[in-house]
N, C-alpha and C positions, 0 to 999 in steps of 0.2 A: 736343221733344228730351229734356229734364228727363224727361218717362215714359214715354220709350224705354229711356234709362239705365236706370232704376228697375228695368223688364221685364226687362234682360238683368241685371241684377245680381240680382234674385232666379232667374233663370231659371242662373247660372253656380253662385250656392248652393245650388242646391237639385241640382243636375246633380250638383259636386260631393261634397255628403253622398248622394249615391248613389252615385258613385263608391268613395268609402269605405266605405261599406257594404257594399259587395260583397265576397264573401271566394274566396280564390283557389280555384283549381277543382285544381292538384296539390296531390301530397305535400307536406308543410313538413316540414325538420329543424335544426333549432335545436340547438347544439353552443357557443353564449357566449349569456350574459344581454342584451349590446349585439343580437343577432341578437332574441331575444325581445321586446326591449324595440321594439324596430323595426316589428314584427308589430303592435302597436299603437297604432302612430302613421300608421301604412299604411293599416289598415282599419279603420279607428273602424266600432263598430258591428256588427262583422261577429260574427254570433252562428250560424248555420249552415254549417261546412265539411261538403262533400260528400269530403273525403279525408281522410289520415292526420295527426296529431301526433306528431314522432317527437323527443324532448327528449332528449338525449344530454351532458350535455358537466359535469364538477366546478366549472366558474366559475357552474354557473347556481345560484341561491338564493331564485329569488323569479318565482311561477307568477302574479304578480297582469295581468302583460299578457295573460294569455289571461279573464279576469276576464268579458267580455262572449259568451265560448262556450258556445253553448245545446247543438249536439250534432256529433258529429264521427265519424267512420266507425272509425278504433283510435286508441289513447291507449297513447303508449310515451313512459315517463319514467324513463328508465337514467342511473345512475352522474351522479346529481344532489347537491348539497349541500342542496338542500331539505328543510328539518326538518317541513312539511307540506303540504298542498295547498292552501293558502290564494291564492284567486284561483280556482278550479274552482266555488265553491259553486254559480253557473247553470248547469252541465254538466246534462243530465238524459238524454240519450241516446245512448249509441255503440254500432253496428251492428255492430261487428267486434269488438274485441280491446283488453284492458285488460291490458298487460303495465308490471310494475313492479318493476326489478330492479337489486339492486346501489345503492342509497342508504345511504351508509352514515350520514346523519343524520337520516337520517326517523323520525321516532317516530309519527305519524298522518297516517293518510287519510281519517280523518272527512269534510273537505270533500267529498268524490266521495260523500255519501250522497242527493243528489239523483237518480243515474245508477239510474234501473229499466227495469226490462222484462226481454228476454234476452241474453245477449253468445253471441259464439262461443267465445273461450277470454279464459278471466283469469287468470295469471302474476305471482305474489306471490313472488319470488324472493329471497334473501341483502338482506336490509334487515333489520339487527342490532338497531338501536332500537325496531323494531316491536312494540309489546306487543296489539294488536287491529286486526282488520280491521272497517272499515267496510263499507258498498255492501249497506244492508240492504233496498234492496227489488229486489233482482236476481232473477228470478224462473227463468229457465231459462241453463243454459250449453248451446250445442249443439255443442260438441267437449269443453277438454281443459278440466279444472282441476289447475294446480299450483301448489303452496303449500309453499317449500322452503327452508331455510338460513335462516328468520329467528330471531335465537338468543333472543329472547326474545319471543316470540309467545306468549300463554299460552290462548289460546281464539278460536275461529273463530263465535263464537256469532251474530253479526250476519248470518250467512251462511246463517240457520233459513230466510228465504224461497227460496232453492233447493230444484222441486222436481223437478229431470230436469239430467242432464248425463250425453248423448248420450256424449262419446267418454274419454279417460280421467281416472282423479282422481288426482292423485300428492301425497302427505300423507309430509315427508320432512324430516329432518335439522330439525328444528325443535326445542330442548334444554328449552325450558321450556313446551312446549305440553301441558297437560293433562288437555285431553278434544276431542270432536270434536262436539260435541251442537250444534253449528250446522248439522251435516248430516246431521240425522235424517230430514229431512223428503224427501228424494231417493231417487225410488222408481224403477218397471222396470227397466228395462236401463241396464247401464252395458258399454263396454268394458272396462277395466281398473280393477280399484283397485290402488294401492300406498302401504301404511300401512307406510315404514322408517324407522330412527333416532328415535324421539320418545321418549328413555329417561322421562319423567315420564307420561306415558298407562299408565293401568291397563285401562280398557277402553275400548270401540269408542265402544258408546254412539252409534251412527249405523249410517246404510245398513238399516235396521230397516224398511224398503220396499223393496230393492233386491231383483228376484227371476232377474235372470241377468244373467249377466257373458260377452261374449262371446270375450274374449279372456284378459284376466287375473288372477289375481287372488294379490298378495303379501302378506305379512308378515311382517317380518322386522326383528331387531335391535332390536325395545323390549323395553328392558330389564325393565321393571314392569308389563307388560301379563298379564293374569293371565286374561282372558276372551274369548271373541267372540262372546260371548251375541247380542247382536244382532243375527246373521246370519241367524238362523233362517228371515227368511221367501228366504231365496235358495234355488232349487231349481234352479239349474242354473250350471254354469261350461264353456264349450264349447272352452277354450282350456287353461292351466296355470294349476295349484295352489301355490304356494310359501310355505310353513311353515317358519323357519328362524331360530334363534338369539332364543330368546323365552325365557328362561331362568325365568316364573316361568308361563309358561302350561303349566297341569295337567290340560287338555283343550281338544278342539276341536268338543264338543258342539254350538255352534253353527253346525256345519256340515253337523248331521246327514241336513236337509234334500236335501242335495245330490244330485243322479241324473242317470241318464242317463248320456253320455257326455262323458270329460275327454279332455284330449291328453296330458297329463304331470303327476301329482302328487310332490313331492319335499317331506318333512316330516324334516328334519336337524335335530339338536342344540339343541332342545329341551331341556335338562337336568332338569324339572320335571314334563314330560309323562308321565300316569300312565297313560290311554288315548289313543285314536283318539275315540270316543264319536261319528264322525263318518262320513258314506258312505255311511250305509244301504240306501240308494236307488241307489248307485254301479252303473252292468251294465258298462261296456266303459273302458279305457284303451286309447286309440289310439297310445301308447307307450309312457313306461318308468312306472315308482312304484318309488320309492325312499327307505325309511325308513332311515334312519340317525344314528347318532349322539344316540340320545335312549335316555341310561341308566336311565329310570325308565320307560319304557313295559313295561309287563306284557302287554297282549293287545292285538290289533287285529280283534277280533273282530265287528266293526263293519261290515267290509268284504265282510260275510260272502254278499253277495245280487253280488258282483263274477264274472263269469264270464268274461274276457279281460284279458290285460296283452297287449300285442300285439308290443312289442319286447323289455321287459329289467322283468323284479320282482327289485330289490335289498332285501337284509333283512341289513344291515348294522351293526355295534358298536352294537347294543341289549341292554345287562348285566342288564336286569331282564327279557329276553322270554322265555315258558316255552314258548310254543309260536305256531305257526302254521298254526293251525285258522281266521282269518279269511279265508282261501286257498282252504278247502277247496269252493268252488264255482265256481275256474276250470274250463275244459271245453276239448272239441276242440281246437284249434291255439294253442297262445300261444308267448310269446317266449322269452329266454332267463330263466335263474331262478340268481340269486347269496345265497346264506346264508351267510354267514361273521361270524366273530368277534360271535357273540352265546351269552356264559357261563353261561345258565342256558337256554340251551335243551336238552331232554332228548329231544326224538323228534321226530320228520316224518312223520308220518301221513295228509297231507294230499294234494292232485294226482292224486287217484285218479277225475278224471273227465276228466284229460288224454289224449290221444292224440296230437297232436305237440307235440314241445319243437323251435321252427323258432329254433334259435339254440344257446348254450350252458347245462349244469348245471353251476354249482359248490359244493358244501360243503367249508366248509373251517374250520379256526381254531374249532370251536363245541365247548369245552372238557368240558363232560358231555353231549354227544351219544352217547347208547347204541342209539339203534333209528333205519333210517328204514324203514317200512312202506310211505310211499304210492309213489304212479308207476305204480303195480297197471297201470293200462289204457294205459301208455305206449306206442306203437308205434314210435315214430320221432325219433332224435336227430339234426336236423340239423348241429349243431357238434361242440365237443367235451365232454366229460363231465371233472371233474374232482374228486376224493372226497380231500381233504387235513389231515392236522393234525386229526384228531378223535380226540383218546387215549383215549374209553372209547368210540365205537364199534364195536362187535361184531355186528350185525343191519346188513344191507342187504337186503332179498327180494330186490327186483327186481333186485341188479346185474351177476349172470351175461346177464340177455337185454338190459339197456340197454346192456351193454360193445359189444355187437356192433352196435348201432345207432348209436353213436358215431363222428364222424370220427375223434377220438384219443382214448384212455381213459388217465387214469393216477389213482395211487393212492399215497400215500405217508404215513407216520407218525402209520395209524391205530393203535388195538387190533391185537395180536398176532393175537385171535381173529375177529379179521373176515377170513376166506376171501375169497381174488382168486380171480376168473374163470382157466380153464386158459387161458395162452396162449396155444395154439393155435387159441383157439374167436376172438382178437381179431386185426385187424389190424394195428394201431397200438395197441400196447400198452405202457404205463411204470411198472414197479412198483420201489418204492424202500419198503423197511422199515427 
């Protein structure tokens, strides 16, 4: 009887340390430290979850109950009081998703630098204390990486073994981040980048393997960014362009590379911007381009191999543009075409290998505008035509036969000496001197 007991008493421990050991097969979400601390009194042992961690809650400060987790499918730790990941250091693998958002005492993630291979998305979000990301042997993301709001993050360097991140990168609102040279090393395709707010970044210094982009690509709002040299090996963007509000970038040579075909380039205010330097390679816009507001662009002559805007070419409050000869190899049917309020432009010469304008013309507001020459082979104005506010305007060739291709033609408070079409040759006609 004595080693019968015996039998079942080790046969009840050894059942039960397996019991324990076992780890649950759902989701966990942990929202108090008392729930956490639970999780490890439940399943001593339990080093493989085949589901999620989802840590939620301001009472929690201490990651040491998960201490014996080897690998777990996402790791979500929001809006914790945890000052670092101490208790993770045997994590070494999750199959999905490292999102980490809204801590506002975390200062390091060092612990999670056992975690390699590749994730799907990793989510470095508003975590103020942050001054470095760990997670350096993470080798591919195959969706999104975003890295946002952390106000004192100063370098992403640990991040040099990434070398592909399939879906987008978003690189944003981060005050004290410096450089990006952690992600030099991420080459083909990406869907999207978006490098905004990082007023202390001067240059890219990354993406220096990146050779298409399939959806987007921004930049916008750093203040001290002065370069995108790095770009050079990207030769295609199949999506939208957005250049905006970079007050110390004096080119965007590093984008010269670029061809083929975009959907929408929009390069705005700029204030520093001396050229384009960029596009070379550019044949087709499947919508609009639209320069504006960048007082120090002198020529966009760069664009010069472009032969389609297909909706709308804006060329708008550029104080230093003299002319718009980078144009001059649009062709057969393009969009509408708006020039206005650009002070040193002197002539238009350009458009003379058009034959529909399937939209609207407007000039207007371009203060020493004295000639426009081109439009030579224009046949057909779908919209309306509008010729405004150019006081030393005196030369239009073409506008006696474009008035009449016009759904509406008007004309007002140019040059005395610029001749209107005879009314009667217009339909819809608005002349105001």
């Amino acid at each position: 009887m004595k080693k019968i007991n015996i039998i079942l008493f080790t046969f009840f421990v050894v059942f039960s340390n397996f019991l324990q050991a076992q780890c649950p097969k759902e989701e966990l979400y942990f929202s108090t430290q008392e729930e956490l601390n639970e999780f490890k009194t439940k399943y001593i042992n339990c080093t493989n979850l085949p589901n999620s961690i989802h840590i939620d809650g301001l009472e929690i400060n201490d990651l040491t109950p998960l201490s014996d987790v080897v690998q777990v499918k996402n790791l979500e730790i929001l809006e914790t009081s945890v000052k670092d990941f101490t208790g993770l250091e045997k994590l070494k693998k999750v199959t999905g998703d490292i999102r980490i958002e809204f801590n506002d005492f975390l200062a390091s993630i060092d612990k999670l630098n056992g975690v390699s291979g590749p994730l799907e998305n990793l989510t470095i979000v508003s975590n103020p204390l942050l001054t470095s990301i760990g997670l350096n042997k993470i080798t591919k993301i195959n969706q999104s990486l975003v890295i946002q709001g952390n106000l004192k993050l100063q370098n992403v360097d640990n991040l040099k073994t990434i070398t592909a991140i399939t879906g987008e990168v978003v690189i944003s609102d981060n005050l004290k981040l410096a450089n990006l040279l952690g992600l030099q090393n991420v080459s083909g395709t990406v869907d999207k980048i978006q490098i905004t707010i990082n007023p202390l970044l001067k240059s890219l210094d990354c993406f220096n393997k990146v050779i298409t982009i399939n959806k987007k690509l921004v930049i916008s709002n750093n203040i001290n960014l002065d370069n995108v040299n790095s770009l050079l090996a990207l030769r295609q963007v199949k999506g939208d362009i957005l250049i905006d509000k970079n007050p110390k970038l004096t080119t965007l040579a590093g984008l010269k590379n670029v061809g083929g075909t975009v959907n929408n380039i929009t390069i705005t205010k700029n204030t520093s911007l001396v050229e384009l330097g960029a596009f070379s390679n550019l044949s087709v816009i499947n919508e609009n381009l639209m320069l504006a507001g960048n007082p120090n662009l002198k020529d966009i002559n760069s664009l010069n191999k472009l032969s389609n805007v297909k909706v709308q070419a804006t060329i708008n409050n550029n104080k230093s543009l003299a002319n718009v000869e980078g144009l001059s190899n649009l062709q057969g049917m393009i969009g509408s075409i708006h020039i206005s309020n650009n002070p040193s432009l002197t002539e238009i010469k350009t458009f003379n290998k058009v034959n529909i304008i399937d939209g609207h013309l407007t000039i207007d507001n371009n203060s020493k505008l004295t000639n426009v020459s081109g439009f030579q082979t224009v046949e057909s104005v779908s919209g309306n035509i509008e010729i405004n506010k150019n006081p030393m305007l005196t030369t239009f060739n073409k506008m006696a036969e474009m008035s009449k291709m016009a759904n509406d033609f008007s004309m007002s408070e140019n040059n005395k000496a610029l001749q209107p079409p005879k009314e009667d040759d217009v339909d819809n006609f608005d002349l105001d001197f």
